[in-house]
N, CA, C and O of each residue as an XYZ file, in Angstrom:
556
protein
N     -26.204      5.291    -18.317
C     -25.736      4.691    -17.066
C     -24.283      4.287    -17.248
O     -23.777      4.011    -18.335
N     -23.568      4.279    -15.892
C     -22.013      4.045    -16.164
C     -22.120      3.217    -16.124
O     -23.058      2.724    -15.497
N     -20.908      2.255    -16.999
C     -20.585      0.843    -17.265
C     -20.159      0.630    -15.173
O     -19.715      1.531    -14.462
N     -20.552     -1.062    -14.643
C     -20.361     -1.519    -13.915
C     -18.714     -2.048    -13.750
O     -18.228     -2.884    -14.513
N     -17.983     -1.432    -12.658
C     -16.400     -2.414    -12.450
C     -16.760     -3.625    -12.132
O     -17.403     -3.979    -11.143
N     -16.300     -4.316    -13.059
C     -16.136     -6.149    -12.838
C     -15.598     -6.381    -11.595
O     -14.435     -6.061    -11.352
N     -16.549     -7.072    -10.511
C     -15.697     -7.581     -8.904
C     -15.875     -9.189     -9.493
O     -16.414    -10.196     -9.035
N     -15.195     -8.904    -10.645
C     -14.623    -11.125    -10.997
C     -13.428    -11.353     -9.902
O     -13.089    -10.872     -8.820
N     -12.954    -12.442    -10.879
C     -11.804    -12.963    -10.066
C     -10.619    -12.368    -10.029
O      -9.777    -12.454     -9.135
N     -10.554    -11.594    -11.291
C      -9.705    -10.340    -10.727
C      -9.751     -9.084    -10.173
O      -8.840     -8.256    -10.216
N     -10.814     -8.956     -9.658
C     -10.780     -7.278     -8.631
C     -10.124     -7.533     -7.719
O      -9.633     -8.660     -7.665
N      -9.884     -6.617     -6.707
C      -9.339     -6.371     -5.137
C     -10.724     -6.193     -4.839
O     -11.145     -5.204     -5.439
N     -11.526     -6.710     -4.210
C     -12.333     -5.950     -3.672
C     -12.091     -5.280     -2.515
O     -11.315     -5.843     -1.742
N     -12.559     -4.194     -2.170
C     -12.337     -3.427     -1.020
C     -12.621     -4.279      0.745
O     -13.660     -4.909      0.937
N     -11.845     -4.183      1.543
C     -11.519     -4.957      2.624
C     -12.337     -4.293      3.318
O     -12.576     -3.187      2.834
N     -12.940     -4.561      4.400
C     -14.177     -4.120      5.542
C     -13.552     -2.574      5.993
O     -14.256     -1.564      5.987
N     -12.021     -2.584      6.405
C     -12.187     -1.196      7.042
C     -11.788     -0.411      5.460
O     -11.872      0.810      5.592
N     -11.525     -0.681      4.535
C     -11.304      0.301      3.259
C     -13.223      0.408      3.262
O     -13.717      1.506      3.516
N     -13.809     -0.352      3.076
C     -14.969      0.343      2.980
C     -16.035      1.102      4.155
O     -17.179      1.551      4.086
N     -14.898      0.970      5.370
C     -15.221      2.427      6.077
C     -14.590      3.632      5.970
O     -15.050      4.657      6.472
N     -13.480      3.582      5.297
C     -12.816      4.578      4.652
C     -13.737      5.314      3.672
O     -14.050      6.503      3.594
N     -14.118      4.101      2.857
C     -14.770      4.655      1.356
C     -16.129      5.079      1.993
O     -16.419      6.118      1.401
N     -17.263      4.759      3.039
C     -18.069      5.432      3.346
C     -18.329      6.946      3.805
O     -19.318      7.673      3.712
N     -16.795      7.167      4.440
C     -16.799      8.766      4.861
C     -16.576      9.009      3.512
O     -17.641      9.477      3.108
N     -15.612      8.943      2.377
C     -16.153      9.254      1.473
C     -17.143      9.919      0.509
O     -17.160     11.035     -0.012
N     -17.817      9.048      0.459
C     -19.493      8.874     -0.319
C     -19.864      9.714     -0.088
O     -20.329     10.426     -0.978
N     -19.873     10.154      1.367
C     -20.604     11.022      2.236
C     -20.470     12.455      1.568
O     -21.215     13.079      0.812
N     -19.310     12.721      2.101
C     -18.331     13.492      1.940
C     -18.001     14.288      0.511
O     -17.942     15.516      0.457
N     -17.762     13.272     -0.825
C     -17.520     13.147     -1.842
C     -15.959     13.368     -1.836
O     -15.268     12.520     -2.401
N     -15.366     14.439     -1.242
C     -13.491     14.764     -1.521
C     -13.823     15.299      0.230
O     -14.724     15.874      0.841
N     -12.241     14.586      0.569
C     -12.129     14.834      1.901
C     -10.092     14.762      1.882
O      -9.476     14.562      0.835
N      -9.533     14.933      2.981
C      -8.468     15.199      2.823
C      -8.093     14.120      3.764
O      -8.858     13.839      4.686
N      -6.647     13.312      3.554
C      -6.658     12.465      4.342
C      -7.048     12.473      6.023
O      -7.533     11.515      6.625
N      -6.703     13.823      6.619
C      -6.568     13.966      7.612
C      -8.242     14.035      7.846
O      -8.589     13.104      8.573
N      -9.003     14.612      7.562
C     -10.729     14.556      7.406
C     -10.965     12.914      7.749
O     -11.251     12.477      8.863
N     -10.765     12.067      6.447
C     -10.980     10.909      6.471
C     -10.538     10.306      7.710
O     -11.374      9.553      8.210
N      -9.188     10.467      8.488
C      -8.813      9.785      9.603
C      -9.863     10.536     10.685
O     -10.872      9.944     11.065
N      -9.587     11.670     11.070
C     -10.747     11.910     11.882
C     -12.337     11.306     12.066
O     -12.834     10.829     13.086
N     -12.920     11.483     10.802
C     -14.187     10.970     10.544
C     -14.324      9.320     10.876
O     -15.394      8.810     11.209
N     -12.945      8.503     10.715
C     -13.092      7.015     10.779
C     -12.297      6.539     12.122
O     -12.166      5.317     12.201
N     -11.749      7.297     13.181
C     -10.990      6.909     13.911
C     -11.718      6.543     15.099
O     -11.173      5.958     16.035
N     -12.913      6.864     15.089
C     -13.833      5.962     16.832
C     -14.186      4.266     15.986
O     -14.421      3.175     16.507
N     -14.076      4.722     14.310
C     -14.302      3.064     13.949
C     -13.404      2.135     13.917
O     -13.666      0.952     14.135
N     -11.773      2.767     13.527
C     -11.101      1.905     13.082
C      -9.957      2.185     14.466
O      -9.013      1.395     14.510
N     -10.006      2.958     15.251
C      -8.638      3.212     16.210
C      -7.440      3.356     15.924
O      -6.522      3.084     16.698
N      -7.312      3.780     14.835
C      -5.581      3.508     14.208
C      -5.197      5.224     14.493
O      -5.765      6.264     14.826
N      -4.101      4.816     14.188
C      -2.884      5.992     14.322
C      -3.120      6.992     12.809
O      -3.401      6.381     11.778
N      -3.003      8.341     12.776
C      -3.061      9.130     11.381
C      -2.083      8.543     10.533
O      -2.328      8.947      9.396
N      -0.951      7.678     10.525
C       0.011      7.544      9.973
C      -0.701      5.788      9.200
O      -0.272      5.399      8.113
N      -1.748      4.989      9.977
C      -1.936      3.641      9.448
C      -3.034      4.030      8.950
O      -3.814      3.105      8.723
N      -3.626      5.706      8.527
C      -4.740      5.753      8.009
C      -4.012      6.568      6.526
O      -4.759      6.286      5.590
N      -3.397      7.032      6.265
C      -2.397      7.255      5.567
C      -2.027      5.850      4.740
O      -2.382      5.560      3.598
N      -1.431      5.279      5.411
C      -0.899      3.960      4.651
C      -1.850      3.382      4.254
O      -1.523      2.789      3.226
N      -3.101      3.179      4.549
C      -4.301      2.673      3.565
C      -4.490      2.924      2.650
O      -4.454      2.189      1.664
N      -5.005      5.145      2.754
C      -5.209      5.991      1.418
C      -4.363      5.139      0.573
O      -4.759      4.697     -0.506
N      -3.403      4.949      0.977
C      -1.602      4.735      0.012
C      -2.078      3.565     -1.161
O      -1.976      3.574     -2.388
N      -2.597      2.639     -0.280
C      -2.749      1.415     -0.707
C      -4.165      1.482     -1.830
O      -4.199      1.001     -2.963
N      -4.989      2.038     -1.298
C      -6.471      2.359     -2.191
C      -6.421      2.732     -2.942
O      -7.126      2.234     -3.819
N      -5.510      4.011     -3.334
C      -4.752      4.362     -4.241
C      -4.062      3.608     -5.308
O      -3.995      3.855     -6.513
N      -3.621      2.750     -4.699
C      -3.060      1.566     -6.166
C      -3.461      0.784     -6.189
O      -2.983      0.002     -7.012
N      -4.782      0.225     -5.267
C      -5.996     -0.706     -5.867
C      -7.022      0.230     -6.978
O      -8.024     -0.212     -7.541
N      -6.442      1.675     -7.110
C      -7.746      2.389     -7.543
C      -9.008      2.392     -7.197
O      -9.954      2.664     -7.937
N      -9.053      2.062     -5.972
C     -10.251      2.379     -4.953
C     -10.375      3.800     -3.979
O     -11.029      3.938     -2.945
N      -9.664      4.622     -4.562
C      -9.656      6.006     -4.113
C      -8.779      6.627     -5.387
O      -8.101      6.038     -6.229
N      -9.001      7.767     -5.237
C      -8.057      8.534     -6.487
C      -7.609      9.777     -5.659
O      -8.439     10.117     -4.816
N      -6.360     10.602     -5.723
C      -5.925     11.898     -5.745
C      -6.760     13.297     -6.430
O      -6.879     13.736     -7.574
N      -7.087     13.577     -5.529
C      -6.831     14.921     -6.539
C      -6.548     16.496     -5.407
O      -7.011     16.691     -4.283
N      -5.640     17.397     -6.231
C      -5.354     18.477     -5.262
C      -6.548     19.756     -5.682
O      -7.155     20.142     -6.681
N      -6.464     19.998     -4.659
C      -7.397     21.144     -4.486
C      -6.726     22.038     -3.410
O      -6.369     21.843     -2.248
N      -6.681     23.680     -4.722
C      -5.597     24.644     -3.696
C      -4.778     23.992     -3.387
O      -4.455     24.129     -2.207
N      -4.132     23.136     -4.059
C      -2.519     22.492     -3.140
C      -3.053     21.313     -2.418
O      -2.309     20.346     -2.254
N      -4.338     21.296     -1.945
C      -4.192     20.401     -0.669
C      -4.945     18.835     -1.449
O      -5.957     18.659     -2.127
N      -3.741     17.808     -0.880
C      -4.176     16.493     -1.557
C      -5.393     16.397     -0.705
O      -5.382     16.654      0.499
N      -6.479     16.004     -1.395
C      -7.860     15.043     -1.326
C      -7.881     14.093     -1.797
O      -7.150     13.804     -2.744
N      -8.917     13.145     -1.164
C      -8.979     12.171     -1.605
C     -10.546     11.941     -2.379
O     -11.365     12.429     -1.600
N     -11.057     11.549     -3.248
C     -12.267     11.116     -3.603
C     -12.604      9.566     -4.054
O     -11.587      8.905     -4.265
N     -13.363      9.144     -4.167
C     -13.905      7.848     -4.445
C     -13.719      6.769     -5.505
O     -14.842      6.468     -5.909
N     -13.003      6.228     -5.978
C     -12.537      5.780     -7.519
C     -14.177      4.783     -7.860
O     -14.017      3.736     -8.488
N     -15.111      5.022     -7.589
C     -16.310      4.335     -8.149
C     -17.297      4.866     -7.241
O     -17.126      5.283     -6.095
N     -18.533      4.778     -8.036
C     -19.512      5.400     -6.773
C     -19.936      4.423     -5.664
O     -19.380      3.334     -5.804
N     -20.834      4.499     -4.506
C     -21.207      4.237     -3.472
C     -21.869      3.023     -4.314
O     -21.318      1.923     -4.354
N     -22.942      3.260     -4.906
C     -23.880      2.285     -5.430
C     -23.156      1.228     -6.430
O     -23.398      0.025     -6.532
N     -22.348      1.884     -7.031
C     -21.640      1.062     -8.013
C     -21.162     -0.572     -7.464
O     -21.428     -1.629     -8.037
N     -20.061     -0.311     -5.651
C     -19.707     -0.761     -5.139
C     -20.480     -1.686     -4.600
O     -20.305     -2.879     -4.847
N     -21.270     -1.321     -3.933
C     -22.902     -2.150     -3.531
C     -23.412     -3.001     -4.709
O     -23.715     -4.169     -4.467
N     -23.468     -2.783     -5.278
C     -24.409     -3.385     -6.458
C     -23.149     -4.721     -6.550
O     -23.339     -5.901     -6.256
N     -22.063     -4.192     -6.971
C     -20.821     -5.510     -7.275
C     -20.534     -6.316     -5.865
O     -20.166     -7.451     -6.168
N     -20.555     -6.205     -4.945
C     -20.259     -6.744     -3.859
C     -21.457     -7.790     -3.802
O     -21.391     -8.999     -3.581
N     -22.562     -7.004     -4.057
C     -23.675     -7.247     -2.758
C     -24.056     -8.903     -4.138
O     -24.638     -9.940     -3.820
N     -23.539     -8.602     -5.424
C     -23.783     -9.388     -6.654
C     -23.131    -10.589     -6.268
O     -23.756    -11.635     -6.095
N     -21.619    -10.464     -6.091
C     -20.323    -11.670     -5.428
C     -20.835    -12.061     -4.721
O     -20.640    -13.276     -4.740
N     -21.868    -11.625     -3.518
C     -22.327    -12.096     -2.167
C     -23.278    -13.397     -2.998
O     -22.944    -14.580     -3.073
N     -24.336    -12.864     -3.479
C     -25.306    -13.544     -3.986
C     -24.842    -14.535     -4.680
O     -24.941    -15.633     -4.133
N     -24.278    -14.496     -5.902
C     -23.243    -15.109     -6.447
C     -22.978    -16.230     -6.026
O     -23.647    -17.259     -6.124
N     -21.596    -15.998     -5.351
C     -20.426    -16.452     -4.754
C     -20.676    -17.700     -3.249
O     -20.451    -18.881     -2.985
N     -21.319    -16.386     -2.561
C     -22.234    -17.412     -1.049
C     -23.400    -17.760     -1.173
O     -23.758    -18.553     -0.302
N     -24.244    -17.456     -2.000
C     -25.294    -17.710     -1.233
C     -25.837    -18.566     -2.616
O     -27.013    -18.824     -2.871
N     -24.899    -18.851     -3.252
C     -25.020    -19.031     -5.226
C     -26.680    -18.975     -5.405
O     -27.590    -19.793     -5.535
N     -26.583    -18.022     -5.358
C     -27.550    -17.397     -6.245
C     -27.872    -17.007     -7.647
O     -26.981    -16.233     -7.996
N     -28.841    -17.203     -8.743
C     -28.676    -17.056    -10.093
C     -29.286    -15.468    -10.143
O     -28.949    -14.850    -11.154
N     -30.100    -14.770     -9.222
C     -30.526    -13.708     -9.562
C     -29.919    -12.864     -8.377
O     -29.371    -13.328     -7.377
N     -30.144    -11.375     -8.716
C     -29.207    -10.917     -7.664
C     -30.185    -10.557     -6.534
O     -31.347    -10.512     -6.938
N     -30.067    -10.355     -5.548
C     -30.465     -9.686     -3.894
C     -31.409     -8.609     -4.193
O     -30.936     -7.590     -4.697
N     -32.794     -8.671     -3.944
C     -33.341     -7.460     -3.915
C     -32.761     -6.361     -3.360
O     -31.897     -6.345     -2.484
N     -33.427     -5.176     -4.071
C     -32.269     -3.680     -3.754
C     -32.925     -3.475     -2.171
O     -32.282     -2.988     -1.241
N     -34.707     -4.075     -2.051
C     -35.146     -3.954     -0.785
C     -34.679     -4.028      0.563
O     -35.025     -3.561      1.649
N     -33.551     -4.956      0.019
C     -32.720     -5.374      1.058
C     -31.897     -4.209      1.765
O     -31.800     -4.319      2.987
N     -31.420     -3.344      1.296
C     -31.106     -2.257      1.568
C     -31.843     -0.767      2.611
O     -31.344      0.110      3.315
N     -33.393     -1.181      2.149
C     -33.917     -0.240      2.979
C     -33.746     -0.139      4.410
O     -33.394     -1.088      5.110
N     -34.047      1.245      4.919
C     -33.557      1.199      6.548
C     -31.870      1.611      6.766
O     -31.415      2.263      7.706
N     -31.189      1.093      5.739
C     -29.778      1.621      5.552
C     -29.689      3.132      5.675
O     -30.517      3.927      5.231
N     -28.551      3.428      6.349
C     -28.100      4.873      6.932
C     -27.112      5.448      5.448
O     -26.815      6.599      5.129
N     -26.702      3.777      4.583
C     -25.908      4.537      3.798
C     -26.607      4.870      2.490
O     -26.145      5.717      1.726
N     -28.165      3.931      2.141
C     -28.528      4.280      1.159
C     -29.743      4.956      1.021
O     -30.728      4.239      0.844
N     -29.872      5.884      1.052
C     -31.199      6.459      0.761
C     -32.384      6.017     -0.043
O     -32.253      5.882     -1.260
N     -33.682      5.749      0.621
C     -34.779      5.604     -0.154
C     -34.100      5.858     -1.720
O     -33.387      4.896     -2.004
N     -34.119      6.496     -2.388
C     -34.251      7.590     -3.677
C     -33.505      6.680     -4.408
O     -33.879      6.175     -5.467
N     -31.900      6.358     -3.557
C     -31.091      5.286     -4.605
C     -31.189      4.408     -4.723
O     -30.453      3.750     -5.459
N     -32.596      3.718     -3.749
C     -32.949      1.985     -3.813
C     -32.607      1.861     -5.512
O     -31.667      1.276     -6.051
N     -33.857      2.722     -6.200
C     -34.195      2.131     -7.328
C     -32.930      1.683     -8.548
O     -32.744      0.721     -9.292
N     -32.035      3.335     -8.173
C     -30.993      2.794     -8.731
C     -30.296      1.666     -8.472
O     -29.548      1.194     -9.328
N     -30.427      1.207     -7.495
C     -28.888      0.352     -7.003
C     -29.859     -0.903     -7.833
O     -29.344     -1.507     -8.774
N     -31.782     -1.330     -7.236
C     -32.223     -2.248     -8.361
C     -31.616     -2.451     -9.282
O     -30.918     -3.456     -9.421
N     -31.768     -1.374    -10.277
C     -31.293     -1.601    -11.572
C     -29.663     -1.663    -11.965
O     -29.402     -2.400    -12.916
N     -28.673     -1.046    -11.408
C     -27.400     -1.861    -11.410
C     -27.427     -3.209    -10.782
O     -26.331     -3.744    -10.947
N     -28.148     -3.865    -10.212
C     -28.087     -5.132     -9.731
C     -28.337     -6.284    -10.467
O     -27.965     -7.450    -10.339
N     -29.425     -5.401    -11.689
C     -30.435     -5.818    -12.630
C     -29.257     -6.049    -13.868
O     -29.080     -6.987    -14.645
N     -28.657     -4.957    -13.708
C     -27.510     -4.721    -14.892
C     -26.543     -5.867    -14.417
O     -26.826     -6.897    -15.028
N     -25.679     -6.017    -13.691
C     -24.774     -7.007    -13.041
C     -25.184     -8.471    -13.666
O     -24.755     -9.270    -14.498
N     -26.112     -8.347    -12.892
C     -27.106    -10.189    -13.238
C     -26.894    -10.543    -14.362
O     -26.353    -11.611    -14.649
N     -27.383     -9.498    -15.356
C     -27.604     -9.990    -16.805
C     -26.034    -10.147    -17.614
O     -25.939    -10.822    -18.639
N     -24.749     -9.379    -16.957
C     -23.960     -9.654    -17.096
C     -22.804    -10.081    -16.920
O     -21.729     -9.608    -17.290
N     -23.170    -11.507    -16.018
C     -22.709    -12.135    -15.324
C     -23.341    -13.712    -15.463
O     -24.507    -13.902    -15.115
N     -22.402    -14.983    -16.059
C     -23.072    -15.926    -16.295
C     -23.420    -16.795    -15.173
O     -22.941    -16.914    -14.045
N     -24.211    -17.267    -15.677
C     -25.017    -18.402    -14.991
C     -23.869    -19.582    -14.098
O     -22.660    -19.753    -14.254
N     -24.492    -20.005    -13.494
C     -23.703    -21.127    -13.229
C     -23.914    -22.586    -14.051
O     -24.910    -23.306    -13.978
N     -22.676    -22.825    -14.870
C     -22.582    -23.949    -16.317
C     -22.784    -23.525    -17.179
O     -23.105    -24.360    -18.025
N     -22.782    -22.184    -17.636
C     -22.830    -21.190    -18.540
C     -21.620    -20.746    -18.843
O     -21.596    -20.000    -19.822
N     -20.532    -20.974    -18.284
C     -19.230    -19.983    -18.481
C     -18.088    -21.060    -18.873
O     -16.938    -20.685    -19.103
């Protein structure tokens, strides 16, 4: 299993419309900016040029990566779908709701973005997170 990105106190975490960016994505796996603006523009309404300046920015949060294909820049995912979920959904628990164990993955079912199949995974990165992540008066 891949090691989990730390969403401590030093990540960026990804901002609500970067992670509608990063959902066409997922989907997707490599899409080209212009793909990505199409695919996200009844969500976010912006101009091709402020969907551009995001990529830009995701890019040096390392929340998207480059890569060319035939010449043509794409964009792909700098962490997986679940990865992201699992660390967020951990901060949530965490952070708001201070929680010592993390959010059942159940919580997820019915989701359009996660499939039955990856519940179990995302469980067990959640499972993984928890255990490495201290307690509260532990740290």
């Amino acid at each position: 299993m891949s090691h989990i990105y730390d969403y401590g106190a030093d990540m960026i975490k990804p901002s609500d419309y970067e992670l509608k960016l990063l959902r066409h994505l997922w989907r997707a796996q490599r899409l080209s900016a212009r793909e990505i603006h199409d695919a996200s523009q009844g969500e976010t309404q912006w101009s091709y040029s402020a969907t551009r300046k995001t990529l830009d920015r995701m890019v040096d949060k390392d929340l998207v990566r480059i890569e060319s294909v035939h010449g043509l820049k794409t964009y792909v995912a700098g962490q997986s779908k679940l990865q992201t979920l699992a660390a967020l959904t951990s901060a949530f628990a965490r952070d708001v709701l201070d929680l010592d164990a993390p959010l059942p993955a159940a919580a997820f079912a019915g989701s359009k973005l996660v499939s039955p199949d990856e519940i179990a995974e995302l469980e067990d990165l959640l499972e993984q997170l928890s255990a490495e992540t201290p307690k509260a008066g532990e740290g």
